[in-house]
C-alpha positions in Angstrom: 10.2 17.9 -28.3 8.8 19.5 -25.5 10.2 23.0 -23.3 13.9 21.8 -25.7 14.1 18.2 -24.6 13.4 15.4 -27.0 10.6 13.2 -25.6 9.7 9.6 -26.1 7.0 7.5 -25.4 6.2 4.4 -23.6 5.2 2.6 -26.3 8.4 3.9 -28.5 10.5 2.6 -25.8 8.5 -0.6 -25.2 9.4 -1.1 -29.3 13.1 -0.2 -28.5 13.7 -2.8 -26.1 11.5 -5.6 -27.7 13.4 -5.1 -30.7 16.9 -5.3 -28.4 17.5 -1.9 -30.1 20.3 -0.6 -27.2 19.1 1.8 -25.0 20.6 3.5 -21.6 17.6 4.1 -19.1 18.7 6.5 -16.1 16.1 6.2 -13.9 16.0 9.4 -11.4 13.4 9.0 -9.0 13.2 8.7 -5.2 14.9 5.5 -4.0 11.7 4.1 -2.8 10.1 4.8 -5.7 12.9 2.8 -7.0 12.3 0.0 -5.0 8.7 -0.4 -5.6 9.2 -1.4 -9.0 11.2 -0.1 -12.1 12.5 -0.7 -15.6 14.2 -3.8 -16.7 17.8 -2.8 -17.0 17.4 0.8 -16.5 20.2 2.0 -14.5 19.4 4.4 -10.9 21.3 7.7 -9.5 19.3 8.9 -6.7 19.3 13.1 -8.2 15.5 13.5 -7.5 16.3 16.3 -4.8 19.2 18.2 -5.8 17.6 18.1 -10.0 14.4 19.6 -8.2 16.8 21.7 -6.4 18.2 22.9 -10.1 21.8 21.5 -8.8 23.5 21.9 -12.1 26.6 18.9 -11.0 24.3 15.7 -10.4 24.5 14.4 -13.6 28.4 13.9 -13.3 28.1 11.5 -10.9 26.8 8.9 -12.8 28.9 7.4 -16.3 26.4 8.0 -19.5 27.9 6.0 -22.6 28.1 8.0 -25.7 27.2 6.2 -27.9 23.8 5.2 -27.2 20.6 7.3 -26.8 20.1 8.1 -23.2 15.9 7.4 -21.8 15.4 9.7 -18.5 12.8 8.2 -16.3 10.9 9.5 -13.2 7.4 9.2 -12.0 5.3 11.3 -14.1 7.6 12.9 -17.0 8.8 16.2 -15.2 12.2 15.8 -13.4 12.9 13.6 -16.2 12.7 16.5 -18.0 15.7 18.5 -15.9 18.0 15.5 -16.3 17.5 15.4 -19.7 18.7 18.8 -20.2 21.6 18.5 -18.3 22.4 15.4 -19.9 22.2 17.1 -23.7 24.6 20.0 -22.7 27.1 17.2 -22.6 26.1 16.3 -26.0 24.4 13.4 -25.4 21.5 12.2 -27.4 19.0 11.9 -24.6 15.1 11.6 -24.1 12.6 11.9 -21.7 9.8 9.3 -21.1 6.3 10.9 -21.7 4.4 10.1 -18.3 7.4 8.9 -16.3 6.4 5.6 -14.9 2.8 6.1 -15.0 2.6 6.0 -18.4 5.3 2.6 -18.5 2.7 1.2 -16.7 0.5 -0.1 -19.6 4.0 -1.5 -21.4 4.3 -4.8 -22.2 6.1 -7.8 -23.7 5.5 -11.1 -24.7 6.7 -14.7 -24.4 5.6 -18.0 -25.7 4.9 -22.0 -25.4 3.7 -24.1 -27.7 3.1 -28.2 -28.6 1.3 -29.7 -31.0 -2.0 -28.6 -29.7 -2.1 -25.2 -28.8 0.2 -22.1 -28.8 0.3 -20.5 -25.3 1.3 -16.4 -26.0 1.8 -14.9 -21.9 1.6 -11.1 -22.3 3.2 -9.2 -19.6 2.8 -5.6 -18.8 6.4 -5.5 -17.9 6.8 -2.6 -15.1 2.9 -3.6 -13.3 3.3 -7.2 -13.6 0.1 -8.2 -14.7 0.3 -11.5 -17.0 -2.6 -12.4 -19.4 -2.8 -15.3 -22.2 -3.7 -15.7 -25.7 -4.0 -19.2 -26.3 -4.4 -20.2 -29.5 -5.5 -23.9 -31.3 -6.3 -24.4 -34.7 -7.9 -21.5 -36.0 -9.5 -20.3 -33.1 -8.0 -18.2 -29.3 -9.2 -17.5 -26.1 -7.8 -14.2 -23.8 -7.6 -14.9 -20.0 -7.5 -12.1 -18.2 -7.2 -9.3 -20.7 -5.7 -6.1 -19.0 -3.8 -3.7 -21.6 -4.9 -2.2 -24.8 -7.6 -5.1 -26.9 -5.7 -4.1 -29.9 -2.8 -5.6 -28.6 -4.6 -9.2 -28.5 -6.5 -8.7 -31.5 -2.6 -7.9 -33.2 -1.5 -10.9 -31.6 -4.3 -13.0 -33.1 -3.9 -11.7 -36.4 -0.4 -12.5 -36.2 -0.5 -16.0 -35.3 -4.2 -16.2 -38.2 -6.2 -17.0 -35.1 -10.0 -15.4 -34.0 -10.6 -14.7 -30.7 -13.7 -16.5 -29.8 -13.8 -16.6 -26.0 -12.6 -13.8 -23.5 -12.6 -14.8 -19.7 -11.4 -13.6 -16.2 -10.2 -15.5 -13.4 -12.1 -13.3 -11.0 -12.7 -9.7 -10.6 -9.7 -7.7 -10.3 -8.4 -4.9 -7.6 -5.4 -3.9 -9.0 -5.8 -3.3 -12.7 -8.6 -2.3 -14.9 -10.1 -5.4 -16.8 -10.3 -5.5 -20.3 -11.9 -8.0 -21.1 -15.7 -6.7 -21.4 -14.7 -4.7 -24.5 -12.2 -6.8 -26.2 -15.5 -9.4 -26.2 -17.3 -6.8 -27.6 -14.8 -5.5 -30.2 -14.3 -9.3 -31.6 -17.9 -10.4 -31.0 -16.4 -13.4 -29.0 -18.6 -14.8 -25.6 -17.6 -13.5 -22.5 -17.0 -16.0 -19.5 -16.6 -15.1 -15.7 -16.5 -17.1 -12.5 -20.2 -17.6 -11.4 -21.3 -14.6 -8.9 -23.9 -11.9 -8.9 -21.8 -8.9 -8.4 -21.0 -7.9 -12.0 -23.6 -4.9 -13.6 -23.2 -6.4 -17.7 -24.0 -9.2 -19.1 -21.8 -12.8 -19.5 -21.5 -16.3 -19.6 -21.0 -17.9 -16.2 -18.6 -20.9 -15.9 -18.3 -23.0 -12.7 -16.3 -25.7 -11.1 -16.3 -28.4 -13.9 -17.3 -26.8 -16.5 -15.2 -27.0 -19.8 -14.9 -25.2 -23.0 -13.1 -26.0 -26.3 -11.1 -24.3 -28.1 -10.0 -26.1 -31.2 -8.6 -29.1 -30.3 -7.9 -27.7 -26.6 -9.9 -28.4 -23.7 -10.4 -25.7 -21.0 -11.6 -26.4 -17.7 -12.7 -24.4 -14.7 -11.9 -25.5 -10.9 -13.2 -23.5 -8.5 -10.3 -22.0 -5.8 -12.5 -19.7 -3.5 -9.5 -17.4 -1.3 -8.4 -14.3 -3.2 -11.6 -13.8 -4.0 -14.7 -15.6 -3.4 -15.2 -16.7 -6.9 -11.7 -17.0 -7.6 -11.3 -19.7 -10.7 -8.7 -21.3 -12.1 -8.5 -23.0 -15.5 -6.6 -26.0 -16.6 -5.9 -26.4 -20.7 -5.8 -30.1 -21.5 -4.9 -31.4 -17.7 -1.4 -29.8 -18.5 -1.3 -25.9 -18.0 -3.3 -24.6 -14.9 -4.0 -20.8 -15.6 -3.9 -20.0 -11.1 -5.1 -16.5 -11.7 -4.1 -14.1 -7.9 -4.6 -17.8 -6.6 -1.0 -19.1 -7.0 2.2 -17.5 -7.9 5.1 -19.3 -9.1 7.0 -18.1 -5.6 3.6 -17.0 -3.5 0.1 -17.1 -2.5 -2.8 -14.8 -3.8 -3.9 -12.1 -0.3 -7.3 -12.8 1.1 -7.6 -9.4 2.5 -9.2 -6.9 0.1 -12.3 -5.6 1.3 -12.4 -8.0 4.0 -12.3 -7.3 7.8 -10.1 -9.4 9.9 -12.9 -12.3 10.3 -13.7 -12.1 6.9 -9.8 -12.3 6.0 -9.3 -15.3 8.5 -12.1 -17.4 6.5 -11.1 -16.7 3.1 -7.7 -17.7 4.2 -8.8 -20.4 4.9 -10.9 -21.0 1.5 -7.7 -20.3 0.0 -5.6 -23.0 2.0 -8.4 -26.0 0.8 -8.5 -24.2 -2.7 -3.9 -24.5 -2.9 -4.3 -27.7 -1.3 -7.0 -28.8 -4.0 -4.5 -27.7 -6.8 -1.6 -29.0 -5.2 -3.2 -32.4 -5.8 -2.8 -31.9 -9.5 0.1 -34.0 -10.9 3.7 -32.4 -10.3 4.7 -32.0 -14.0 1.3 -29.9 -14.2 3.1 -26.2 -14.8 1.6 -23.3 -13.3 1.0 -20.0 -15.4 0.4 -17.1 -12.8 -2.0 -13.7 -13.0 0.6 -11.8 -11.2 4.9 -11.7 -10.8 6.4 -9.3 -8.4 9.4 -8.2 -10.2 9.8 -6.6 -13.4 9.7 -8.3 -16.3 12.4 -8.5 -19.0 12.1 -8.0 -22.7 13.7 -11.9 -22.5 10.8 -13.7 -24.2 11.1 -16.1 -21.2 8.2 -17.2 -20.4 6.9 -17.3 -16.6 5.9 -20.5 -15.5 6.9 -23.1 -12.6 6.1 -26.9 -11.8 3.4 -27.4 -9.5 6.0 -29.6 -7.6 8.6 -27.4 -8.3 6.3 -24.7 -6.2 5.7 -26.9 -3.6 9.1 -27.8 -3.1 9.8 -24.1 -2.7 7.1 -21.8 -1.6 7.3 -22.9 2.5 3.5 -21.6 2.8 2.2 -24.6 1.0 3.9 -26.6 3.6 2.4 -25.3 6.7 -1.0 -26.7 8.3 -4.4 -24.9 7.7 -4.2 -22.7 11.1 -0.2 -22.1 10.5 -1.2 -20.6 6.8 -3.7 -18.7 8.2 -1.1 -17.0 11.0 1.3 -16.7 8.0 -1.2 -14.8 6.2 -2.4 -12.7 8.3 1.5 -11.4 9.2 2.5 -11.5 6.1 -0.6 -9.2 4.1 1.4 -6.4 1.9 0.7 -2.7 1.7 -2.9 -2.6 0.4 -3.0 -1.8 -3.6 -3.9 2.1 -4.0 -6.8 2.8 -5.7 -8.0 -0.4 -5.4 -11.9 0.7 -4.3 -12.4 2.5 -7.4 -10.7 -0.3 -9.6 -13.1 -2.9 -8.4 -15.9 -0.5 -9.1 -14.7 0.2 -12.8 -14.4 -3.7 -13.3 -18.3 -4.4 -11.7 -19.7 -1.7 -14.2 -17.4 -2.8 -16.8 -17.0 0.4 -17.7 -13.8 2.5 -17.3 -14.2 5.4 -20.5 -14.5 8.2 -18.3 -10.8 7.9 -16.8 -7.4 7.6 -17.8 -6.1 3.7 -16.6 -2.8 4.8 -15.8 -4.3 7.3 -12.9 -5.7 4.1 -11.6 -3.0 1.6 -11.5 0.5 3.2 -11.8 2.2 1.2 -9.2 3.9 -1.9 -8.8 1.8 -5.5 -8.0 0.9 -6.3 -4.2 -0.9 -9.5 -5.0 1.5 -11.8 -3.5 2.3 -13.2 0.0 5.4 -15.5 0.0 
């Protein structure tokens, strides 16, 4: 309890709603805050002025059930706060979230796939959108992308009486704090990255070809230059194609970062030959992204699309190389904040002296569809 009003945290609600446990989440922010991104299912009153403003009738215009604890949400934990009072003068059992959306941030659920070769766990921090994979074969896993608490992979692992063996990245990340250094290091696994000169720790570098195994799995690297310059993706027994910020289920990976508008031009270009290089793969191949834009439910549905159901679909893939490059270059979003000193944590590897959700509270700007 904190000044009188029950608390929870992220993670306590993260439990509540992977274990369906029914739950009313009144979201009170600013409307664009709103829009940006949000809870799945949470319900929205735009109060964020008039609770500031200590107006004491907001909270009757919006229907609370009674019979269910209430969650208050806003950005960092305070106005949540004055809702929550209100709320519990009504006699409502009512919380607020610890950290507001910053701290939601780092929640996350999972989903799954499986045949008789591997199990395929995505694990989704729900409100950021960032999507990483166990995979698992035999006794042994590998962690793409790793970009929430290690404990959470090692628990999955343990779960599922698998040992992580090999951690990798697709590429080095702007928008969220990579992982997967210390998670290597905590399981005593071999860390892989795309083959470039820019990182300050040690690891194994995998290139266009290249393959790994993972118990009776097969893992190989293609090299799909764009997003970044070593962007990678990774294909799991010529079936699953791990695409990384390269290619969404509804979008393309930006070219922009750090780039100036020559430098955006020609890796929009890289990343034209590197979609067109993937979208030779055969149609059934299903694409598992780095990145979705919306927020992810507690559904266990996993997020995945046909590579000829995205070509069917995403009209980008359809245009010719100097068309996609126009299309691009209109079509960049807002640029990810923070983003410098994210991409500075992930070269050193090294991110102890901060707290992640400062860094990356926000929702995903990845995409251009």
């Amino acid at each position: 309890m904190e000044h009188g009003v029950l608390t929870i945290t992220a993670d306590t609600l993260r439990a509540w709603l992977e274990n369906g446990k029914p739950v009313f989440i009144l979201d009170v922010r600013p409307k664009e805050q709103r829009e940006e991104w949000q809870i799945p299912g949470s319900h929205y009153i735009n109060a964020y002025q008039r609770l500031r403003a200590g107006d004491p009738s907001v909270m009757n215009e919006v229907s609370i059930p009674d019979d269910i604890p209430v969650v208050a949400v806003c950005e960092a934990g305070q106005t949540s706060r004055i809702a929550a009072r209100q709320l519990m003068k009504k006699g409502i059992e009512v919380y607020s979230l610890e950290g507001g959306m910053k701290a939601w941030s780092l929640a996350w659920n999972e989903a799954k796939l499986k045949n008789e070769n591997v199990t395929i766990i995505q694990v989704r921090r729900t409100g950021k959108g960032c999507l990483s994979y166990i995979l698992g074969s035999e006794e042994e896993a590998l962690v793409i992308d790793a970009s929430i608490d290690p404990e959470v992979y090692l628990k999955i692992a343990k779960a599922n009486n698998w040992q992580i063996k090999i951690v990798i990245d697709t590429h080095i990340h702007a928008d969220h704090l990579s992982r997967s250094r210390e998670l290597a290091e905590m399981t005593n696994s071999e860390l892989f990255m795309p083959e470039q000169d820019k990182v300050n720790f040690a690891f194994h570098k995998i290139s266009n070809d290249d393959t790994l195994k993972i118990g009776k799995s097969i893992f190989r690297a293609v090299s799909t230059p764009g997003h970044t310059l070593e962007s990678t993706t990774y294909i799991l027994d010529e079936e699953y194609l791990f695409t990384g910020d390269t290619l969404f289920t509804d979008g393309v990976g930006r070219p922009d970062l750090k780039a100036d508008l020559d430098s955006t031009k020609a890796r929009a270009r890289l990343l034209y030959r590197s979609l067109q290089k993937l979208l030779t793969l055969p149609g059934g191949t299903i694409v598992l992204p780095g990145h979705t834009s919306k927020p992810i439910e507690f559904d266990g549905r996993i997020i995945q699309r046909s590579l000829s159901e995205i070509r069917a679909s995403v009209e980008m893939l359809k245009l010719s190389e100097d068309e996609f490059i126009d299309r691009v270059l209109q079509g960049i979003p807002p640029t990810p904040p923070n983003y410098i000193s994210i991409i500075e944590k992930n070269l050193r590897g090294d991110y102890s002296d901060i707290n992640p959700v400062d860094l990356e509270a926000g929702a995903n700007r990845c995409a251009i569809s």
